[in-house]
Backbone as a ProteinNet text record, in pm:
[ID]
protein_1_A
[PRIMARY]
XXXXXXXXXXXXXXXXXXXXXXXXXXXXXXXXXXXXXXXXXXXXXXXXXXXXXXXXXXXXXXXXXXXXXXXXXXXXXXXXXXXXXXXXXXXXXXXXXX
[TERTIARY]
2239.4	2111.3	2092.7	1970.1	1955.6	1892.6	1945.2	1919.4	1754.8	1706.8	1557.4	1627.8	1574.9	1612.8	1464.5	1442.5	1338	1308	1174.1	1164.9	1122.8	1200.5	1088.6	1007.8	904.4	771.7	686.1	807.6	787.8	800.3	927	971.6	827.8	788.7	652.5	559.4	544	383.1	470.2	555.1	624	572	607.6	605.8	463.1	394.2	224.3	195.9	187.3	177.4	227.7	342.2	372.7	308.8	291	291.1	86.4	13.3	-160.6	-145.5	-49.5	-82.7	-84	10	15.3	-101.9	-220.4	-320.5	-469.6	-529.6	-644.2	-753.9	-746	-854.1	-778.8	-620.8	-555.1	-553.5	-579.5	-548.9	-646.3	-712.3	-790.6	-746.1	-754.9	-710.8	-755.8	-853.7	-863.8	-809.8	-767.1	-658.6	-525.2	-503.6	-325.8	-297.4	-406.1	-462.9	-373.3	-435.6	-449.4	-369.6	-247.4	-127.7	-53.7	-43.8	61.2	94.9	-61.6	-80.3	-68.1	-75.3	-53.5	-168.8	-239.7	-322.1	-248.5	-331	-257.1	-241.9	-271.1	-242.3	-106.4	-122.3	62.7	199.2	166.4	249.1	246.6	161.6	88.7	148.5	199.4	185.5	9.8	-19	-192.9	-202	-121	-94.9	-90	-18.5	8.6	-104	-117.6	-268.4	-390.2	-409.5	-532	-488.9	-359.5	-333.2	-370.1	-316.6	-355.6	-462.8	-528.5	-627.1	-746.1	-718.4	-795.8	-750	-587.6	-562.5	-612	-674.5	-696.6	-648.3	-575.2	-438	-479.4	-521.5	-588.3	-751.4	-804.7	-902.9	-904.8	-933.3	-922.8	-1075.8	-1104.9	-1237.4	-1265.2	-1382.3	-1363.6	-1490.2	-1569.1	-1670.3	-1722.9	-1639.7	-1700.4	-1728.5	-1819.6	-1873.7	-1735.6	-1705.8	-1600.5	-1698.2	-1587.3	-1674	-1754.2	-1725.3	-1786.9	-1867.1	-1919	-1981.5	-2133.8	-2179.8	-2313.4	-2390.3	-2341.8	-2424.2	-2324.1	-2379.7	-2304.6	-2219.9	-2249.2	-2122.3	-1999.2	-1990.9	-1863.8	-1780.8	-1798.4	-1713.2	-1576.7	-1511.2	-1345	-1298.2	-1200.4	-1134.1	-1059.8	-1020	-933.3	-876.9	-736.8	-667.2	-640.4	-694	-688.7	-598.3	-544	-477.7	-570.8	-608.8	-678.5	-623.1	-678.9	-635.8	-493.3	-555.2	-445.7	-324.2	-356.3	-232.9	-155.1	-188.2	-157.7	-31.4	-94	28	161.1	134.7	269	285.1	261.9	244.8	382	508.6	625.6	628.4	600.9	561.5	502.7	378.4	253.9	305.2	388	470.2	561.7	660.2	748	674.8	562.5	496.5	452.4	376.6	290.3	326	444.3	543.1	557.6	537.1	576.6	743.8
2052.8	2064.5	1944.9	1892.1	1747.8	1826.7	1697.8	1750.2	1689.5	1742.5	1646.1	1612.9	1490.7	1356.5	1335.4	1372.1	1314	1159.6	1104.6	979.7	983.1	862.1	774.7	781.3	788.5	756.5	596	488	373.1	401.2	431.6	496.3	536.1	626.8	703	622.3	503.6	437.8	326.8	284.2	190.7	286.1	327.5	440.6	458.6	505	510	352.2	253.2	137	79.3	112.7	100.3	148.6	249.3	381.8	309.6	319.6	286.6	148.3	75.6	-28.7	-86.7	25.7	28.1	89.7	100.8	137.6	66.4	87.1	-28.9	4.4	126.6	174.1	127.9	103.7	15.8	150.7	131.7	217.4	215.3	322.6	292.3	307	243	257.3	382.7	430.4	581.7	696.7	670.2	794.6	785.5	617.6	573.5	656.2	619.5	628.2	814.2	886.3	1029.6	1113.3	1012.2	1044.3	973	870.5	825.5	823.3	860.8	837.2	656.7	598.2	465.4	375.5	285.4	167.6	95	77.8	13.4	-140.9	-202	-371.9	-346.9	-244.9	-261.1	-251.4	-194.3	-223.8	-356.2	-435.7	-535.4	-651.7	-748.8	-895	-970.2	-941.3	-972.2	-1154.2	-1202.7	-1419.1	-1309.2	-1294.5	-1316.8	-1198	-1092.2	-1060.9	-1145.2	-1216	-1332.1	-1435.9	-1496.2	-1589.2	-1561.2	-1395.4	-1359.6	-1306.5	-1286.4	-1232.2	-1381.5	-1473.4	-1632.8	-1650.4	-1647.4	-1656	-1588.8	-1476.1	-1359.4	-1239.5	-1235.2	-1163.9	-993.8	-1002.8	-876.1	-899.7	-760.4	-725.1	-678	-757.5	-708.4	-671.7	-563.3	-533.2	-460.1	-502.1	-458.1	-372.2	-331.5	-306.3	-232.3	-114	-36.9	76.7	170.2	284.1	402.4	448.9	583	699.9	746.1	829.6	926.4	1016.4	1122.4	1087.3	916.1	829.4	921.6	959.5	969.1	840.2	790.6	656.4	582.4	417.5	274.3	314.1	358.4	313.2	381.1	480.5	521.3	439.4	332.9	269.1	223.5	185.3	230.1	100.5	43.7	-81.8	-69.1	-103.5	-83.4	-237.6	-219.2	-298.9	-242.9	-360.2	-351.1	-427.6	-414.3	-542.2	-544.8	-681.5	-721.9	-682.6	-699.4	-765.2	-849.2	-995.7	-1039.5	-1004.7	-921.9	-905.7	-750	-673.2	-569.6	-597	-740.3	-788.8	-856.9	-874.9	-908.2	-896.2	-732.5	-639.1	-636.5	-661.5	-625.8	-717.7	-869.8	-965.5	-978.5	-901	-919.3	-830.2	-710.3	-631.5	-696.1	-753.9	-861.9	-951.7	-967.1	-1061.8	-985.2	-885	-801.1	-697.5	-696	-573.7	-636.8	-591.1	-642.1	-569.6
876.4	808.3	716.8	718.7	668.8	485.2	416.8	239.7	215.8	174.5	151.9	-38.5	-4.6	-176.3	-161.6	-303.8	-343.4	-402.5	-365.8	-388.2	-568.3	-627.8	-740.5	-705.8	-836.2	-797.9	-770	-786.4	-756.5	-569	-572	-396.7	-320.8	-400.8	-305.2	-314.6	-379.6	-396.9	-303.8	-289.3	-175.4	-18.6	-42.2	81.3	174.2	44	33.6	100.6	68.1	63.1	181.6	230.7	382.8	534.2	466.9	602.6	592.8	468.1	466.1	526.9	542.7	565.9	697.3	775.1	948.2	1003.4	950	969.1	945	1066.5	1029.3	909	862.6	749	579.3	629.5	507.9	362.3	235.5	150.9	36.8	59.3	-87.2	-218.3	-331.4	-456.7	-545.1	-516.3	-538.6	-483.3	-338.3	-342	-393.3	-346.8	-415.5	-624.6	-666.7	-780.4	-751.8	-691.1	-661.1	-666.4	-506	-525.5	-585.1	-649.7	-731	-882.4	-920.2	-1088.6	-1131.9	-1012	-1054.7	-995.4	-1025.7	-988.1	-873.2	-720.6	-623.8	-670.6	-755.1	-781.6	-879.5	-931.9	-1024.3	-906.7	-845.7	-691.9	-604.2	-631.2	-544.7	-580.2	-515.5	-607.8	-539.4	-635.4	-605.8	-555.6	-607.8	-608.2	-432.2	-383	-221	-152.3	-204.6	-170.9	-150.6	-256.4	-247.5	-138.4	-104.4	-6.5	97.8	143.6	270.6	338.3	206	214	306.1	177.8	267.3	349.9	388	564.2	603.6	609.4	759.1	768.2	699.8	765.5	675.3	521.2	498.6	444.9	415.1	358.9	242.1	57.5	-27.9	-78.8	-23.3	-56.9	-164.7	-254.4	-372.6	-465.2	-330.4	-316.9	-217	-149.3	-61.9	-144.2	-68.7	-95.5	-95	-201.3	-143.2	-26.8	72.9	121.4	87.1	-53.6	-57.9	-191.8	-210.9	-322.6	-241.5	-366.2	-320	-418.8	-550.5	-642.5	-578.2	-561.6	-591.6	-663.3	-786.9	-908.4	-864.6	-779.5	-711.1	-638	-598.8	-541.7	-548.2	-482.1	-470.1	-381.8	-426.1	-398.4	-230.2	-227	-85.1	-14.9	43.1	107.4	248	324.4	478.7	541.1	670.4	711.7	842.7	849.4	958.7	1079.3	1217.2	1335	1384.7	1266.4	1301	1209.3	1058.2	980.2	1036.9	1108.9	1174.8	1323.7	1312.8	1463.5	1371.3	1228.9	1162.8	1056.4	1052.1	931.2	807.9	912.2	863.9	780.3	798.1	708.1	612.7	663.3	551.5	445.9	455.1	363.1	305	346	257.1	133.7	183.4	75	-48.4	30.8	-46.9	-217	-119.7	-192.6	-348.8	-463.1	-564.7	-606.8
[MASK]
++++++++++++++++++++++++++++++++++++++++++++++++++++++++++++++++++++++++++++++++++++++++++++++++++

């Protein structure tokens, strides 16, 4: 019988941050916010966010609508990995990871 170990809560926003990021809808900072009690850029090294972001490789959008935004002023940050940052994600995580 396997023991379940619980994660840090640095552990789980790593975690969070991995698993949203193998995904093309990426992670919004209002749910990270949700489950972590923490801001997704205190996890982030943002210097290599912005690099990759001008390569291609993600989407630091900072200005979408949350889904269930019915005003503008709801809006909610979010990190995507492109196309091409999705074909070398494992990378784009090495950088990313603060």
């Amino acid at each position: 019988m396997r023991k379940a170990v619980p994660l840090l809560s640095s552990e789980y926003a790593q975690e969070l941050i991995v698993l949203g990021m193998r995904m093309k809808d990426g992670i919004e900072s209002r749910q990270f916010l949700k489950h972590t009690g923490a801001h997704l850029r205190e996890h982030l090294n943002m210097e290599e966010v912005e690099r990759l972001s001008d390569a291609g490789y993600l989407l630091w959008q900072q200005e979408i609508p949350s889904a269930h935004a019915v005003i503008p002023e709801h809006s909610t940050l979010a990190l995507q990995p492109t196309e091409k940052g999705l074909a070398v994600i494992d990378s784009v995580l090495d950088h990313i990871l603060a």
